[in-house]
C-alpha positions in Angstrom: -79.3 42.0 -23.3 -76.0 43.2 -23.1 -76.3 42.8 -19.0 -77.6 39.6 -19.3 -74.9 38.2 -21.8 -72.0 40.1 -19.9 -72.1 38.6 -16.7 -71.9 34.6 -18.5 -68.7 35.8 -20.8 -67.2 37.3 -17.5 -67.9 34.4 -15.4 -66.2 31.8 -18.7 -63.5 34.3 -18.9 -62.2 33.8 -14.9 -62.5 29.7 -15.4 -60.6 30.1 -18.4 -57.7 31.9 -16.5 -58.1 29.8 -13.6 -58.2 26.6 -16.1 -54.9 27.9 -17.5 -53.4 28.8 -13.9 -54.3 25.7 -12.8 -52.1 24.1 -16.0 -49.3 26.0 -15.5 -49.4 24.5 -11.9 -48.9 21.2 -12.6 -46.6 21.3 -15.3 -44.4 23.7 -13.3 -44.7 21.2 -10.4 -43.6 18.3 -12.9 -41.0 19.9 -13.9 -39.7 20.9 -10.5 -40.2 16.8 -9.9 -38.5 16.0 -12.7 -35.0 18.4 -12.4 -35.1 17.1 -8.2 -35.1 13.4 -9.2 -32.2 14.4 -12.2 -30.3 16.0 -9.7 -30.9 13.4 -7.1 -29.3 11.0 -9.9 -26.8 13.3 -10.9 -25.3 13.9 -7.3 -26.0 10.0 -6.7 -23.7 9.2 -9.5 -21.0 11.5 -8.7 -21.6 9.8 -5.1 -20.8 6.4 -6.5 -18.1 7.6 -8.3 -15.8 8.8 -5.9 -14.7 5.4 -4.1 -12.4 4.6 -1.7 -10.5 1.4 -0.9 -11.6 -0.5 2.3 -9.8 -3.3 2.2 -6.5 -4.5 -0.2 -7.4 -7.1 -2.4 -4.2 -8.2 -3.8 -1.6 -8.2 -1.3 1.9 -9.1 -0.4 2.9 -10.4 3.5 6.1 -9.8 5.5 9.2 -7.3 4.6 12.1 -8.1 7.4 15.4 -5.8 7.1 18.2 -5.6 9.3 21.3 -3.4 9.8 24.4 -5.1 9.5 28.3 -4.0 10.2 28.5 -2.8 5.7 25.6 -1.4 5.1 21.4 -2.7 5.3 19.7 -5.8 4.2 16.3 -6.5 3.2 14.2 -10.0 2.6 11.2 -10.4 1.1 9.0 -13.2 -0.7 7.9 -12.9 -4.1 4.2 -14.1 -3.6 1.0 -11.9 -3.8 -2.0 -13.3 -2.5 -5.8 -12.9 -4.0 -8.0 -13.3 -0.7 -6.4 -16.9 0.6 -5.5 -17.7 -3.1 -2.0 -18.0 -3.8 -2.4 -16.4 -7.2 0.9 -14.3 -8.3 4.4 -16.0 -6.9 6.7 -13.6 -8.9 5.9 -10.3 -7.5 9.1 -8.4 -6.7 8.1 -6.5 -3.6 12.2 -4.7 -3.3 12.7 -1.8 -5.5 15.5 0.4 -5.7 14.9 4.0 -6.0 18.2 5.6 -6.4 21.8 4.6 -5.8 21.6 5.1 -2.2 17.8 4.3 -1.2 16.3 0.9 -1.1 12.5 0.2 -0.1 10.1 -2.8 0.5 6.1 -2.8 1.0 3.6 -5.3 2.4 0.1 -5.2 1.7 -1.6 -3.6 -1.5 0.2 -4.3 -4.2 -1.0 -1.6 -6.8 -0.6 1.2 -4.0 2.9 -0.3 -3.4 3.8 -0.2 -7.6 2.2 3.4 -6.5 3.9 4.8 -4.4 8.0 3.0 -6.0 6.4 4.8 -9.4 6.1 8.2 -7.0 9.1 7.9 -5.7 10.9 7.3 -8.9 9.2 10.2 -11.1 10.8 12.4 -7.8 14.1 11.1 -8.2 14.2 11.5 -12.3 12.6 14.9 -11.7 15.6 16.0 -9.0 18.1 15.2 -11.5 17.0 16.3 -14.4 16.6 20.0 -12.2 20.0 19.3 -10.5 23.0 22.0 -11.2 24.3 19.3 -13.2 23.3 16.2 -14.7 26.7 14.6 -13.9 26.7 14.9 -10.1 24.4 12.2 -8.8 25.5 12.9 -5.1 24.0 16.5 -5.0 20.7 15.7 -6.7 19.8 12.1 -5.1 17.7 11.7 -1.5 18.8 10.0 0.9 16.9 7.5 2.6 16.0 9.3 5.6 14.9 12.3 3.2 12.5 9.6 1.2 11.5 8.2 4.4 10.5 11.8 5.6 8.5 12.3 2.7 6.8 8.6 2.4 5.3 9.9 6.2 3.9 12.7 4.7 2.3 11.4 1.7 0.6 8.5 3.9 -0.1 11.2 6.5 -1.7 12.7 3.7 -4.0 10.1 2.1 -4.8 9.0 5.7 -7.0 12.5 6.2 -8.5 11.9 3.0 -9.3 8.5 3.9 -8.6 6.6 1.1 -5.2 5.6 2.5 -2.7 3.9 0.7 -2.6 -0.1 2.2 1.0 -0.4 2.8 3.8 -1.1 5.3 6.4 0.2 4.1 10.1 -0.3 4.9 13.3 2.2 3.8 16.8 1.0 3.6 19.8 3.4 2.9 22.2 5.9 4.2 21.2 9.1 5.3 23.1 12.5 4.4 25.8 11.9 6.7 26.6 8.7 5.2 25.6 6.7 8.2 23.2 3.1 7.8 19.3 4.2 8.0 16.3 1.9 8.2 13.1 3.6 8.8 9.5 1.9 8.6 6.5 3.8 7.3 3.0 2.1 7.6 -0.6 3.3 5.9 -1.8 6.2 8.6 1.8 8.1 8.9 3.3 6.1 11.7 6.9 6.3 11.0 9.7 4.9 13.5 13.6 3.8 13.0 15.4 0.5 14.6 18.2 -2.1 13.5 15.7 -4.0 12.6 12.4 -4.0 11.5 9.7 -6.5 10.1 6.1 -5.9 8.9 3.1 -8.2 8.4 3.9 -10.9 10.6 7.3 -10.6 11.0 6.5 -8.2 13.5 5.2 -11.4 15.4 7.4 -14.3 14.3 10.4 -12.6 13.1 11.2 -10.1 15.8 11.8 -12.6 18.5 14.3 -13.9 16.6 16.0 -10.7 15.9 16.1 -9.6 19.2 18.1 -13.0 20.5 20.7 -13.2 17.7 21.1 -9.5 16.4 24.2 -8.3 16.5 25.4 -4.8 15.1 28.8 -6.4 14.0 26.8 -8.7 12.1 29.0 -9.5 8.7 27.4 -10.0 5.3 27.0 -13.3 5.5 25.8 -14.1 9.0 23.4 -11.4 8.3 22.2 -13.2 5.2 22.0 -16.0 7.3 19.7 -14.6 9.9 17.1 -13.2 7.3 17.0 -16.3 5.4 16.2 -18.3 8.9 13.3 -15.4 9.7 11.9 -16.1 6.3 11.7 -20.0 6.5 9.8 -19.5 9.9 7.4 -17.4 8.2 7.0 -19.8 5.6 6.2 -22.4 7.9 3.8 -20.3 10.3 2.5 -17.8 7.4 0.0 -19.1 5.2 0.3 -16.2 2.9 4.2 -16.5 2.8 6.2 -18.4 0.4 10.0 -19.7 0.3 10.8 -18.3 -3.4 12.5 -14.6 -1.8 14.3 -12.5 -2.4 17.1 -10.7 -0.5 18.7 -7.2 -1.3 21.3 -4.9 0.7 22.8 -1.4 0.0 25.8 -0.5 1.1 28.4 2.7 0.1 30.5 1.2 -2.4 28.2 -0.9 -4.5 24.7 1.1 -3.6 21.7 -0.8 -4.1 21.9 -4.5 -5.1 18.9 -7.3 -5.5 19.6 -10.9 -5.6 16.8 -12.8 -8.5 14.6 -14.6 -6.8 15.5 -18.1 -5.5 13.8 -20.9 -2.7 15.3 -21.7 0.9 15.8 -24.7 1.7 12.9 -26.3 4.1 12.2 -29.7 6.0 8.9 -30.5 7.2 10.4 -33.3 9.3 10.1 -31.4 12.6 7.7 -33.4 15.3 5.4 -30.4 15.5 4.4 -30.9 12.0 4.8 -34.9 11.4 2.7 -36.3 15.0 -1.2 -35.2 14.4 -2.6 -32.7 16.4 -4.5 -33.4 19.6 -3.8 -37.5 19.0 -6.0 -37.6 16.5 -5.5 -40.4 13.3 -4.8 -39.0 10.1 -3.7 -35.6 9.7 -6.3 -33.5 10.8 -8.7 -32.7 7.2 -12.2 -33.6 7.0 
């Protein structure tokens, strides 16, 4: 009897253990399922998390500065543009950073409040480390020194790519106390001239510059030249405006910026009063 019984109880015994086995399988296997689709989540999530900027949303147009016989001058518009929507038409786009450094930015406007909000935490950091709080001189950059560093940070945000979505212009005198105006755009690509324009015053406003600059320019034919650039952009930019607003630094006053006020315009010209290709009306559906 005990031969007889023993070889049943054996024979439930291994289907038991492979019952159990089998069990343990699938849960295990659900489990594994289970932690791969959390972490599949998990590292999806992070994925969406980190985000990068492909294209400015809110952005400002032209910056046009010149070097003029007392120091440099800088123009700008005040109007920041959602897509093709003229939606903000008081954003100042001139900031001064120190007493001897002016800059202006085209494009993004958040990376351009950015990067004045960088450069301004630097300069209250250098003087409150400077040898003494009292000599402004020793602890302030000089614009070729911000310039310098404004390459590097775009440089820098360039490799990373989530660059910051600005052209960038810097107005000042450098350490030897001579005129500087440097532009900086969003990869790192830094050069110096008498005059500079970004957006498209690098179309419409350089020609002009180039016939009627002068480096004896005075004040107010300077003025004068930079207020004509900005009415042609006006007319030929549809994201420009004629509210501006134009700002100079020179060694005895440092930084000044005028409030913002409109040129005067006429839209009396032939090119814009006869319709375009003889048609009647003026050219809308």
């Amino acid at each position: 009897r005990k031969t007889i019984h023993s070889k049943p109880e054996k024979h439930i015994g291994t289907i038991t253990i492979l019952h159990y086995t089998l069990v343990s399988l699938i849960i295990m296997s659900l489990s594994l399922s289970s932690g791969g689709s959390a972490r599949a989540s998990s590292s999806s999530t992070s994925a969406a998390a980190i985000q990068r900027t492909k294209s400015p949303i809110v952005t400002g147009t032209s910056v046009i500065g010149i070097k003029y016989a007392g120091g440099v001058m800088l123009a700008a518009d005040t109007l920041c543009s959602y897509g093709s929507m003229a939606k903000y038409k008081d954003a100042r786009r001139l900031v001064s950073i120190n007493a001897k450094t002016l800059i202006g930015g085209g494009g993004e406007y958040s990376d351009f409040q950015a990067v004045t909000e960088l450069l301004k935490r630097n300069a209250l950091e250098d003087k409150c480390t400077a040898d003494s709080l009292y000599d402004e001189d020793s602890s302030e950059e000089c614009a070729r020194e911000v310039w310098n560093y404004l390459r590097s940070v775009m440089y820098n945000r360039r490799n990373k790519m989530n660059p910051l979505w600005n052209d960038l212009v810097v107005a000042g005198f450098s350490a030897q106390g001579d005129p500087f105006l440097g532009y900086v755009d969003k990869i790192g690509t830094t050069y110096e001239e008498s005059f500079i324009g970004t957006g498209f015053g690098s179309y419409l406003a350089i020609p002009i510059l180039r016939e009627k600059y002068r480096p004896d320019l005075e004040e107010g034919e300077a003025r004068a030249l930079l207020e004509d650039c900005m009415r042609v952009l006006f007319y030929r930019d549809c994201r420009a405006l004629n509210r501006i607003q134009i700002a100079k630094v020179t060694k005895d006053d440092g930084v000044l910026i005028s409030d913002p006020y409109e040129i005067e315009t006429n839209w009396k010209s032939a090119s814009f009063a006869v319709p375009k290709g003889e048609l009647d009306g003026d050219g809308g559906w």
